[in-house]
C-alpha positions as CSV (number, residue, x, y, z in Angstrom):
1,X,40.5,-56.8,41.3
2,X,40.3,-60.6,40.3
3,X,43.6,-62.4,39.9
4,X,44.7,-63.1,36.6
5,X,44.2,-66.9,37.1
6,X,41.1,-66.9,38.0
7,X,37.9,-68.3,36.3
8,X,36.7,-65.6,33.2
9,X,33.3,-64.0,33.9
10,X,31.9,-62.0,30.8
11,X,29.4,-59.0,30.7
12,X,27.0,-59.3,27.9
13,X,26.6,-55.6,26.4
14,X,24.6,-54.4,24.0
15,X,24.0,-51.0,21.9
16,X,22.2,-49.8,19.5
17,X,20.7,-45.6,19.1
18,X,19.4,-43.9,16.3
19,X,22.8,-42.6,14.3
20,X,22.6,-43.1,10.9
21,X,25.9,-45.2,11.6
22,X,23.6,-47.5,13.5
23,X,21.0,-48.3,10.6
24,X,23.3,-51.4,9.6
25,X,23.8,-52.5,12.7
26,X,21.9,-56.0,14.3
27,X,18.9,-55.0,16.3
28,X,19.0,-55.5,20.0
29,X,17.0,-58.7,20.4
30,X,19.1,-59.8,17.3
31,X,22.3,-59.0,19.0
32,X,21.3,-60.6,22.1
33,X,20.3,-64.0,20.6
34,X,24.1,-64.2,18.0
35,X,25.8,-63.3,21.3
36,X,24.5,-65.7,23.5
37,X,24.7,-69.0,20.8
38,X,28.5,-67.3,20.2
39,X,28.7,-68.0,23.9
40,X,27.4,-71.3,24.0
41,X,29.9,-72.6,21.8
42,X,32.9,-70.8,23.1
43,X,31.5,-71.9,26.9
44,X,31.8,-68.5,28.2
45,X,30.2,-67.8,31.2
46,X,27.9,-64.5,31.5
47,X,26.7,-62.7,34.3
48,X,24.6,-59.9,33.7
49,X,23.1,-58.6,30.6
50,X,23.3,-55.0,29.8
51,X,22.1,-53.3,27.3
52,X,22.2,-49.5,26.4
53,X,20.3,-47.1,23.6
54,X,22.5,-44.5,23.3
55,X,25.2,-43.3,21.0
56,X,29.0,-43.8,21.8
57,X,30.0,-41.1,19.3
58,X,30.2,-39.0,22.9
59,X,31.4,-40.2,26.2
60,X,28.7,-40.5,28.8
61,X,26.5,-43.6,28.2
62,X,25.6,-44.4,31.6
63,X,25.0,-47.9,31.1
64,X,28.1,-48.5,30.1
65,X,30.3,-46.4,32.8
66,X,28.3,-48.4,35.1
67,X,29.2,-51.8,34.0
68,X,33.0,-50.5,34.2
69,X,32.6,-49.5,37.7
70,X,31.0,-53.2,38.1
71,X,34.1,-54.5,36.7
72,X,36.7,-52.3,39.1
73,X,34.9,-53.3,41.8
74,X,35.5,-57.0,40.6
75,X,32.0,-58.1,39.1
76,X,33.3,-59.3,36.3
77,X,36.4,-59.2,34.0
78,X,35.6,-59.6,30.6
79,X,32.9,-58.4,28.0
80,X,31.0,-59.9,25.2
81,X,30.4,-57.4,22.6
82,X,29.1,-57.6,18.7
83,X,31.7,-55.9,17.5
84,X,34.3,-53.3,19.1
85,X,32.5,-50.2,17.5
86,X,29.3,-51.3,19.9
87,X,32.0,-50.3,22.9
88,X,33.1,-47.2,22.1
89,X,33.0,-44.8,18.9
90,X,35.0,-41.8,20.7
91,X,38.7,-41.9,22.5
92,X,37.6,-41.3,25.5
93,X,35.9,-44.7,26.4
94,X,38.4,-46.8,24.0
95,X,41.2,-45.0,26.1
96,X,39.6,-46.5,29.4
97,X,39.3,-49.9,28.1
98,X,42.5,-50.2,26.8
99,X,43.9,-48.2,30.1
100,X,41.7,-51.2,32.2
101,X,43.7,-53.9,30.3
102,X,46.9,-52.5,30.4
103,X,46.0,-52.4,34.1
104,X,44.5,-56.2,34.1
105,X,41.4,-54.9,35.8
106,X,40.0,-56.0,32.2
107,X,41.1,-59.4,31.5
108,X,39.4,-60.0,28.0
109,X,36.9,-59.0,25.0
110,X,35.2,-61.1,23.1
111,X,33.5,-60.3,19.2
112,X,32.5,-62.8,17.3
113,X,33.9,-61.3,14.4
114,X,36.8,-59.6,15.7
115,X,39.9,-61.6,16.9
116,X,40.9,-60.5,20.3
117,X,44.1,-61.5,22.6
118,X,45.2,-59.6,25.7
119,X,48.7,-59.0,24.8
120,X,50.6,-56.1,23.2
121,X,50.0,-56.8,19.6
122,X,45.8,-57.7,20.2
123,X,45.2,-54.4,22.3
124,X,47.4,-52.6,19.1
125,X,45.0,-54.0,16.7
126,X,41.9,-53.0,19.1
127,X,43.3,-49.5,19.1
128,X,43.3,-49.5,15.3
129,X,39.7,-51.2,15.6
130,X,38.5,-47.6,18.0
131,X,40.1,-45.6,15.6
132,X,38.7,-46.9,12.7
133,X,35.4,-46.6,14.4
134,X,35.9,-43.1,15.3
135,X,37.3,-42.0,11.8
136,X,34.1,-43.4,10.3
137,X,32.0,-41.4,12.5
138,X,34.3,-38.2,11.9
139,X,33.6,-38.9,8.4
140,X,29.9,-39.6,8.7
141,X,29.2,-36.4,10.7
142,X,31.7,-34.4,7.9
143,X,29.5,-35.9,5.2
144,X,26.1,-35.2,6.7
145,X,27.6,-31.5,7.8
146,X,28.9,-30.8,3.8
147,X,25.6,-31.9,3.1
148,X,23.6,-29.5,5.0
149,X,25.5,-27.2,3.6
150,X,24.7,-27.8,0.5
151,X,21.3,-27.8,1.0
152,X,21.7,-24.7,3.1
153,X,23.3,-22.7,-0.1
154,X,20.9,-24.5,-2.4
155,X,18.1,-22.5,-0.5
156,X,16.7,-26.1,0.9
157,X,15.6,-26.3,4.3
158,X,17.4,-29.4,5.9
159,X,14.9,-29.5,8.8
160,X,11.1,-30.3,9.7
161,X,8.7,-27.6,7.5
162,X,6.7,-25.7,9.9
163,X,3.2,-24.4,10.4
164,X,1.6,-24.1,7.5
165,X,3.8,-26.3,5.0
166,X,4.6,-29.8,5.0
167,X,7.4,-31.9,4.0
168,X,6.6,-33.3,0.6
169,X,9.2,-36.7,1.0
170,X,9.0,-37.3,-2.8
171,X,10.0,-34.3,-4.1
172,X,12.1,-33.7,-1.2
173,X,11.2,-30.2,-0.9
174,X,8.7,-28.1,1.5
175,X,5.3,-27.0,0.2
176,X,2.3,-24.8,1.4
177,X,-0.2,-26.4,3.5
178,X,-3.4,-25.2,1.5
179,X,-5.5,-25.7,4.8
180,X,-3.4,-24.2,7.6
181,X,-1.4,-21.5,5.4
182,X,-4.4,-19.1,5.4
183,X,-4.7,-19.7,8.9
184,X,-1.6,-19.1,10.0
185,X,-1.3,-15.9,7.2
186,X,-4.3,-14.4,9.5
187,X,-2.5,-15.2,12.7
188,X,0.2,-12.7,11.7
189,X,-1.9,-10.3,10.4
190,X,-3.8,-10.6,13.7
191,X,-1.0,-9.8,16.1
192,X,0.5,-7.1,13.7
193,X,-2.3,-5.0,14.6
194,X,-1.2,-4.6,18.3
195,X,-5.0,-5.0,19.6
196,X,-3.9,-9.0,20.3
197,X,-1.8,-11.1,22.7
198,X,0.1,-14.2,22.0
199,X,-2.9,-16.2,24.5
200,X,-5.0,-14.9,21.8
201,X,-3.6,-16.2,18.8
202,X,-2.8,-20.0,20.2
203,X,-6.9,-19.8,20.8
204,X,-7.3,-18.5,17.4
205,X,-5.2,-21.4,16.0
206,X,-6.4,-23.7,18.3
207,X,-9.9,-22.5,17.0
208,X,-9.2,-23.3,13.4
209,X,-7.6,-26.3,14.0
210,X,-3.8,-25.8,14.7
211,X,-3.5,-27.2,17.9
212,X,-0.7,-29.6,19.5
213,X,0.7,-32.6,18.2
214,X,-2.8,-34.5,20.4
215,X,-5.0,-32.5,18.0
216,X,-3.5,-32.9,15.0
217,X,-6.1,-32.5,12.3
218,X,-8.0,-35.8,11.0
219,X,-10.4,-35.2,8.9
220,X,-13.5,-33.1,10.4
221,X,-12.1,-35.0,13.8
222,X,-9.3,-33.8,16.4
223,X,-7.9,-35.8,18.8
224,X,-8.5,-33.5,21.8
225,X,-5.4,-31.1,21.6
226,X,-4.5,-28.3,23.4
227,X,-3.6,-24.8,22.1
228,X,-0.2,-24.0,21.3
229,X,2.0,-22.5,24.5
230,X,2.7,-18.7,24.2
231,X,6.6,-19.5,23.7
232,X,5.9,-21.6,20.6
233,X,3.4,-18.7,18.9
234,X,6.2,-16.7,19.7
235,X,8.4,-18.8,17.6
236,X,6.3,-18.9,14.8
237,X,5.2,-15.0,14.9
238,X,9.4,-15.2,14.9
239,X,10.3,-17.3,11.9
240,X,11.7,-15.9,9.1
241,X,10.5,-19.1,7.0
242,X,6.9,-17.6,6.6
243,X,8.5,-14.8,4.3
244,X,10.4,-16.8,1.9
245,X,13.9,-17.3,4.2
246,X,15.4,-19.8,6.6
247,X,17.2,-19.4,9.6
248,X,19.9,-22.3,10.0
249,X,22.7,-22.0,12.4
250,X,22.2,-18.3,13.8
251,X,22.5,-17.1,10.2
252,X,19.4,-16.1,8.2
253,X,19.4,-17.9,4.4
254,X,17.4,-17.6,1.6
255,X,15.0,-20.0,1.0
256,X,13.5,-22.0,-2.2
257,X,10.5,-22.3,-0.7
258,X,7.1,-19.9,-1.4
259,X,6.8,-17.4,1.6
260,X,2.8,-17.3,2.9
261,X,3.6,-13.8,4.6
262,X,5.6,-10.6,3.3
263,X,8.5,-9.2,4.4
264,X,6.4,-6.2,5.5
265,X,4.0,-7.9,7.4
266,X,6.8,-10.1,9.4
267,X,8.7,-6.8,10.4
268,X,5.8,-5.4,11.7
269,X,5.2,-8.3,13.9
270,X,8.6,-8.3,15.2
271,X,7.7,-4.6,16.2
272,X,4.8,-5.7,18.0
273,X,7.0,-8.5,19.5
274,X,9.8,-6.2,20.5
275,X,7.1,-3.9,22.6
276,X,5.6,-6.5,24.2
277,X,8.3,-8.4,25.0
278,X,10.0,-5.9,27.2
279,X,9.9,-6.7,31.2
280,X,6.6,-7.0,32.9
281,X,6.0,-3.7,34.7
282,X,3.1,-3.4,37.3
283,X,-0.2,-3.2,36.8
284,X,0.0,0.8,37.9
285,X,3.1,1.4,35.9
286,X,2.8,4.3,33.8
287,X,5.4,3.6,31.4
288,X,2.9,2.2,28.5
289,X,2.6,6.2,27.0
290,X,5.9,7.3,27.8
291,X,8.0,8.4,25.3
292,X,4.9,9.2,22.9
293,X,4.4,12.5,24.4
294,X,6.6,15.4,24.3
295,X,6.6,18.6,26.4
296,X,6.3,22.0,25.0
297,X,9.4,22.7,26.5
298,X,11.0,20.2,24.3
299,X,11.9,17.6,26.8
300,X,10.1,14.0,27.4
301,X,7.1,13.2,29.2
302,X,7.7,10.3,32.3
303,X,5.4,9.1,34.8
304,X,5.1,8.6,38.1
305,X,2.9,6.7,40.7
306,X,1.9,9.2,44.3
307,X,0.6,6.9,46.7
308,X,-1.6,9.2,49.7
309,X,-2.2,7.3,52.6
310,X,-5.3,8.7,54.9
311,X,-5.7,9.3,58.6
312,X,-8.4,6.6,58.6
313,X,-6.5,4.4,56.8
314,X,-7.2,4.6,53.3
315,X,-4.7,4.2,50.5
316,X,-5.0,5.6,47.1
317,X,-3.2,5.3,44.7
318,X,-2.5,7.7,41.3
319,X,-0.7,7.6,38.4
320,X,0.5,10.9,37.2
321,X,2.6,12.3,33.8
322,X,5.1,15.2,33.7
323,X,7.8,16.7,32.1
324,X,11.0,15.4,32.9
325,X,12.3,19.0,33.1
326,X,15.9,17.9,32.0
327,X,16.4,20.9,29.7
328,X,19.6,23.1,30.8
329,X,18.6,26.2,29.2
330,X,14.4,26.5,29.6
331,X,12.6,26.5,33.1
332,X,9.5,24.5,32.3
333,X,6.3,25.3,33.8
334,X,4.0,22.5,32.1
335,X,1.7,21.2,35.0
336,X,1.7,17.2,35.5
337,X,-1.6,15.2,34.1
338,X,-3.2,12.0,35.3
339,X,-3.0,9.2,33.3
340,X,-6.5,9.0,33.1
341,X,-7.2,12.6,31.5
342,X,-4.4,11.5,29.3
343,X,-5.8,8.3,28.1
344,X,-8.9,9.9,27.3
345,X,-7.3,12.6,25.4
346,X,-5.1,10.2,23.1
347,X,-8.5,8.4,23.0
348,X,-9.9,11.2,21.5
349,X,-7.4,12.1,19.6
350,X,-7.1,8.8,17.6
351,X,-10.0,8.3,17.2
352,X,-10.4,11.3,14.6
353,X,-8.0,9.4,12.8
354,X,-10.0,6.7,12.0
355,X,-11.5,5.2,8.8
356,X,-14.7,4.6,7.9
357,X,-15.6,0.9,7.2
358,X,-17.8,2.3,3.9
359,X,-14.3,3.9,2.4
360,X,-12.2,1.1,3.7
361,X,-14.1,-1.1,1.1
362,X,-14.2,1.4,-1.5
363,X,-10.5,1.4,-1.2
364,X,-9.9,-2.3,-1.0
365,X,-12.2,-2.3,-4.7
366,X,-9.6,0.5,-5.9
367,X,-6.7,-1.4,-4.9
368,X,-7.9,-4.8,-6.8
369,X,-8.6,-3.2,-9.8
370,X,-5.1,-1.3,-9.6
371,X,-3.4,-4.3,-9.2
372,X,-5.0,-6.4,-11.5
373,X,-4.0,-3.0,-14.4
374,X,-0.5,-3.6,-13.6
375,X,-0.5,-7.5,-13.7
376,X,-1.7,-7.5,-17.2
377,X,1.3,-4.4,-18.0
378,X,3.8,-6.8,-16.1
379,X,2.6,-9.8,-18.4
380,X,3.0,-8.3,-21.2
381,X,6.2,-6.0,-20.6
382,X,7.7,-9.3,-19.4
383,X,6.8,-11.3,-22.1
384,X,8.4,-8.7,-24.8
385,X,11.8,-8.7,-22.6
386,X,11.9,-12.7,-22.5
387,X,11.5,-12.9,-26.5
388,X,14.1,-10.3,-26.8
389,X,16.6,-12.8,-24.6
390,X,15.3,-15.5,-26.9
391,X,16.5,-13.7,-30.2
392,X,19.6,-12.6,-28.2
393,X,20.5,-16.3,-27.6
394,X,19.5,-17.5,-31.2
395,X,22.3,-15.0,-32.2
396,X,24.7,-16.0,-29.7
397,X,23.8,-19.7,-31.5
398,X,24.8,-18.3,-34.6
399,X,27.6,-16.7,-33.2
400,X,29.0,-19.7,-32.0
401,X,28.7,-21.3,-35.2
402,X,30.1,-18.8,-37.5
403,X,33.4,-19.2,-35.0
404,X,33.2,-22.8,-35.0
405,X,33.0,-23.1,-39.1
406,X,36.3,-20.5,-39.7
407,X,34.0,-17.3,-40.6
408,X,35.4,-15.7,-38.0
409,X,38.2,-14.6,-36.2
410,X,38.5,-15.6,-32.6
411,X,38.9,-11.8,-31.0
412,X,35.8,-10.8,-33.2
413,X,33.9,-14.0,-32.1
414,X,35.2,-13.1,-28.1
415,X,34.4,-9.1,-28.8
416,X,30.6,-10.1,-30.0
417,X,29.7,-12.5,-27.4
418,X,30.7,-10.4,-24.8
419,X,28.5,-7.6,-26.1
420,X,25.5,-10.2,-27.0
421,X,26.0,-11.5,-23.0
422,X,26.0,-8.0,-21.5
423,X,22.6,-7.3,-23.9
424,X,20.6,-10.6,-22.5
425,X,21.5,-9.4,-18.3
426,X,20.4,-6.5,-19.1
427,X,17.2,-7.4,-20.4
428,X,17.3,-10.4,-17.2
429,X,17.9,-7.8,-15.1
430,X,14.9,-5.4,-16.1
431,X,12.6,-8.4,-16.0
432,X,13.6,-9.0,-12.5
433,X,13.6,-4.9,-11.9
434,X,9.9,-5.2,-13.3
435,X,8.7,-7.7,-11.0
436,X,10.1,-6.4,-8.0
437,X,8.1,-2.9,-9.1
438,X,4.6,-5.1,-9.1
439,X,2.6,-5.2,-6.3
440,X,5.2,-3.5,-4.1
441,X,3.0,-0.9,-3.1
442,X,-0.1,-3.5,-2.7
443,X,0.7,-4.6,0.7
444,X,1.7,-1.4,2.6
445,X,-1.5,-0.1,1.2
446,X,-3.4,-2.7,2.5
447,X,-1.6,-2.1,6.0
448,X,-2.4,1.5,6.2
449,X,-6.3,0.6,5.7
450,X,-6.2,-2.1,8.3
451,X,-4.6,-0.1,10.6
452,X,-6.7,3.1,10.2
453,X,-10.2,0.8,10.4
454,X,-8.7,-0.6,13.9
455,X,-8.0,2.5,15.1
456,X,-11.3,2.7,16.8
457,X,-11.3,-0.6,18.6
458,X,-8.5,0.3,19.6
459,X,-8.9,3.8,20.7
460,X,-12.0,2.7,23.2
461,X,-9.8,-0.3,24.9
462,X,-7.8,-0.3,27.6
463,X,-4.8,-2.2,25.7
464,X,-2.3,1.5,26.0
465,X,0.9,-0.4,24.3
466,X,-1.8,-0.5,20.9
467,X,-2.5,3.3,21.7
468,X,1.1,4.0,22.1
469,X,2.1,1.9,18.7
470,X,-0.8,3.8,16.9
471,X,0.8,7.6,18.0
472,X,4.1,7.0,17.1
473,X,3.0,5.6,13.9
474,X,0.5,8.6,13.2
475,X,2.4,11.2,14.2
476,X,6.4,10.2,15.2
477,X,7.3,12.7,17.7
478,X,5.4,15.4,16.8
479,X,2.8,14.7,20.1
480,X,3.3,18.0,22.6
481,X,1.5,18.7,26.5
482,X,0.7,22.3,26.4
483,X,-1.2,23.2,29.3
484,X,-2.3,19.8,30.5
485,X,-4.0,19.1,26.5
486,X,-2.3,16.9,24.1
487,X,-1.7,19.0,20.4
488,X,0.0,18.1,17.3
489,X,2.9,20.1,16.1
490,X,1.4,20.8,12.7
491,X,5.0,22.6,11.6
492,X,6.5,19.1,12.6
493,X,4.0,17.0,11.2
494,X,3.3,17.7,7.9
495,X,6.8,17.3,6.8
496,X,6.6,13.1,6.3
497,X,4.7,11.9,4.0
498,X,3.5,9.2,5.6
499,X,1.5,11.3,8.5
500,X,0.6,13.9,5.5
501,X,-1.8,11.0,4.5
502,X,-3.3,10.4,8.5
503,X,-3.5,14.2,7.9
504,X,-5.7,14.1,5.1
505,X,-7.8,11.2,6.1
506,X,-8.9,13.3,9.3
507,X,-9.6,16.5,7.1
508,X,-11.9,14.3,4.9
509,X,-13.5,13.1,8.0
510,X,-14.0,16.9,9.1
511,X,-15.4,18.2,6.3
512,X,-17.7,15.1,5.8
513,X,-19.1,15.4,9.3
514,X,-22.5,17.2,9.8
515,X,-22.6,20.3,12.2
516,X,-23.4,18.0,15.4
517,X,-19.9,16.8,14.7
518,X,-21.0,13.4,14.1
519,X,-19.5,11.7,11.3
520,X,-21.4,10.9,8.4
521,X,-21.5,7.2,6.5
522,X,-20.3,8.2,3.6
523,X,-21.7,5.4,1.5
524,X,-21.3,7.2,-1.7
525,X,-17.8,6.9,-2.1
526,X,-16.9,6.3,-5.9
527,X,-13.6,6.4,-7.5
528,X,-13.5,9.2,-10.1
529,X,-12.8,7.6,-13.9
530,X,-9.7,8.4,-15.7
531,X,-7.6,9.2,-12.9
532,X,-4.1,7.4,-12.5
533,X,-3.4,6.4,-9.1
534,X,-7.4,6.6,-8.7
535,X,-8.5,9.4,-7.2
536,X,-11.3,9.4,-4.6
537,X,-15.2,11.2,-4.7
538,X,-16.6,11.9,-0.9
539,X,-19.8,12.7,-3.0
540,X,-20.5,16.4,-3.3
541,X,-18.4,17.3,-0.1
542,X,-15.3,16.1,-0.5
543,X,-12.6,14.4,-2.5
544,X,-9.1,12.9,-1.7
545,X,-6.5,12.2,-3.9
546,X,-4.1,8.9,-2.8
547,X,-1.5,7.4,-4.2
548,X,-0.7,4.1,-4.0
549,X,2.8,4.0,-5.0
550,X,4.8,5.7,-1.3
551,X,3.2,9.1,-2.1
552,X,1.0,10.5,0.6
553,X,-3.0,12.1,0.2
554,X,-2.4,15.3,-1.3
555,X,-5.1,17.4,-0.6
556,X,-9.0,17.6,0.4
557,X,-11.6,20.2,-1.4
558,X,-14.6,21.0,-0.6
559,X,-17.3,21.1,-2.9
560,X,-16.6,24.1,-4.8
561,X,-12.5,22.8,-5.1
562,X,-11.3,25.2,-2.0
563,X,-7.8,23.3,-1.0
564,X,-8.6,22.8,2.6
565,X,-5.6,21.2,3.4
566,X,-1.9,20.2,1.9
């Protein structure tokens, strides 16, 4: 410690970070240059200059705990500052300085707009100074916060827009990106299908252009990017944004913005997510097909790996499923399988489900013209309901001034507008009711074709997580080993809905299939006029009936109407 009498030696310190409460605030060079003619004319003597880029809203600035360690150890006993709020903005490091003069380890501070003396009364009035300081930062950070908020309950987003929008700084709102928004639409539509892994979609971004913040799009020109890391398509496959909300602070918000994705389509990626994400298992793990597969006794079907090790030294290796024979009240007798026969026989099995790319497009045509019929009703149902809310608040105008000009009493007038406001939300409300009814059924449509086209592709990989996706979704748990062959439990099955319509697709394929049991390209599917939802011609052969609206295939004829199947 220097003695109080002795010779004043200054630290020059400087600070300035990126808080907004810094904006105002002298840059560094600036600071530097008023300090040092400040010290010129005052004649005090610096030794070091330091200078720090950090906030003091938080203790911690290592800068500036060194230069207190350099003055304890007796490097110096004063410092030159800008102002005291440059020092400290929390109560921590104000508490130290004012502790280190109290102590006279800290002789003096200079400001030169800030009167300083070392005695009682100066450090009271630097104490008000740190305060001040910190209550404006409280403040600041309460403002900004209450602002968020707003912005938050206003449906704004308060942060950076992400793939596929941009931040429109005019408006001060987030818009689709025209270019990358299809882009990033496929991308989801992609990995919903199961068939794709995340590596897969960074090199499908990366192919059309997303890429890292190096390849940034300019013009027809990239500045040689890399694709996007697994853990950042997993936070975009993850983002509610993409569907019309925000997630801000753990909670998930609605958002202003226009989603580029439905809700559908994001919770069937999360699905896909949720599988894939669970632990990495070895290569020889059987657990991929577990829990799709029943046993006829009832219970589940597990896997296990036998390793036979031969006299000559040989090790193989096999992967077998069987019935976890947990049942308390039924021996079970159901041999075990390899996981190779039961590949194949899901294989097999799935692959009857599939759809033909000739009716996939037949459909698709269906769909369009479906939708586009019901756009046109919406439009005009809509427009109806809004000049009904128009008349409804012409009368309410009239209303108003009836009440205002003595015709009438103030109960009557109180009594009428009441009944007038509860007439216009319900008309609001049916509009609303009417556009949530269009198009609903568009999309999960659209998802059932997808997936039944893919089923193929799928079918002949080696990707079993896709295969396991595709039986549940097919046929739930309604998937039974009897006698080492895989079998649906038609009593089971047939009871959804959904897998009444997987049902019916195969039955069409059946019965369109020559007697070599190869299918046939049936190119002459047409839909059959007058028919509301349409309803489906396999030519001469057959014909299925769908509905687009929730409601499953009813039934397949043959050509002379026989109901083949329900």
């Amino acid at each position: 410690m220097l003695p109080i009498t002795q010779k004043l030696i200054y630290f020059l310190y400087v600070r300035k970070s990126t808080d907004v409460e810094d904006k105002q605030v002298l840059s560094i060079a600036a600071q530097i240059t008023e300090l040092k003619e400040f010290a010129a004319r005052m004649g005090i003597y610096i030794v070091d200059v330091i200078i720090e880029k950090q906030t003091a809203k938080k203790p911690g600035r290592p800068k500036f705990n060194k230069m207190l360690e350099r003055i304890e150890a007796g490097e110096a006993n004063g410092i030159l500052a800008w102002m005291p709020d440059r020092l400290s903005r929390n109560s921590i490091d104000s508490g130290k300085i004012i502790y280190m003069l109290d102590e006279h380890v800290l002789l003096d501070l200079k400001f030169p707009h800030f009167w300083f003396e070392n005695t009682p009364q100066g450090k009271y009035m630097l104490a008000n100074e740190f305060n001040a300081s910190k209550q404006y930062v409280d403040n600041l950070s309460l403002n900004t916060k209450r602002g968020l908020r707003q912005m938050v309950r206003d449906g704004r987003y308060p942060r950076g827009a992400p793939l596929g929008y941009y931040n429109d700084l005019r408006a001060k709102t987030i818009k689709i990106d025209r270019k990358t928004a299809p882009i990033v639409r496929q991308a989801f539509e992609l990995y919903a299908r199961g068939d794709k892994r995340l590596d897969e979609i960074a090199d499908f971004l990366y192919a059309n252009g997303i890429q890292t913040k190096q390849g940034a799009i300019r013009g027809k020109k990239t500045t040689g990017g890399k694709p996007h890391s697994r853990t950042r398509v997993t936070r975009m496959l993850s983002n509610p944004f993409y569907y019309g909300h925000f997630l801000y602070l753990g909670e998930v918000h609605e958002g202003r913005h226009t989603g580029i994705i439905s809700k559908r389509l994001f919770d069937n990626v999360q699905a896909v997510l949720a599988q894939r994400g669970k632990p990495t298992r070895k290569a020889n793990d059987p657990q991929p097909l577990c829990g799709s597969v029943y046993c006829s006794c009832g219970m589940m079907f597990t896997a296990e790996v036998r390793v036979k090790r031969q006299k000559n030294g040989n090790v193989h290796t096999y992967t077998y499923y069987r019935c976890t024979r947990k049942s308390k009240t039924a021996a079970c007798r159901e041999p075990h399988i390899r996981a190779e026969e039961l590949d194949k026989q899901v294989s097999v099995l799935l692959q009857s489900y599939a759809m033909p790319t000739a009716w996939a497009d037949k459909l698709r045509d269906l769909i369009r013209e479906d939708e586009t019929k019901e756009q046109t009703q919406y439009a005009t149902v809509t427009k109806a309901l809004q000049a009904s809310i128009a008349q409804l608040s012409e009368k309410l105008q009239r209303l108003l001034d009836s009440y205002l000009d003595g015709d009438v009493e103030r109960e009557l007038y109180q009594a009428k507008r009441a009944e007038i406001l509860g007439e216009k939300k319900l008309l609001q409300e049916q509009i609303e009711q009417t556009a949530l009814g269009v198009s609903t059924w568009v999309e999960p449509m659209k998802q059932w074709i997808e997936t039944a086209v893919s089923i193929c592709k799928i079918a002949k990989s080696d990707d079993l997580l896709a295969k396991k996706s595709l039986l549940l979704e097919i046929f739930g748990s309604n998937l039974q080993m009897r006698q080492k062959e895989v079998v649906v439990n038609d009593d089971q099955f047939l009871i959804s809905p959904l897998q009444n319509r997987w049902q019916a697709l195969r039955a069409a394929r059946e019965k369109t299939a020559p007697e070599g049991g190869n299918f046939r390209n049936c190119a002459d599917l047409v839909p059959r006029a007058g028919v509301e939802p349409a309803t489906l011609s396999l030519g001469r052969i057959c014909s299925i009936q769908l509905s687009y609206r929730g409601a499953p295939i009813q039934y397949c004829t043959t050509s002379n109407s026989d109901i083949i199947d329900t």
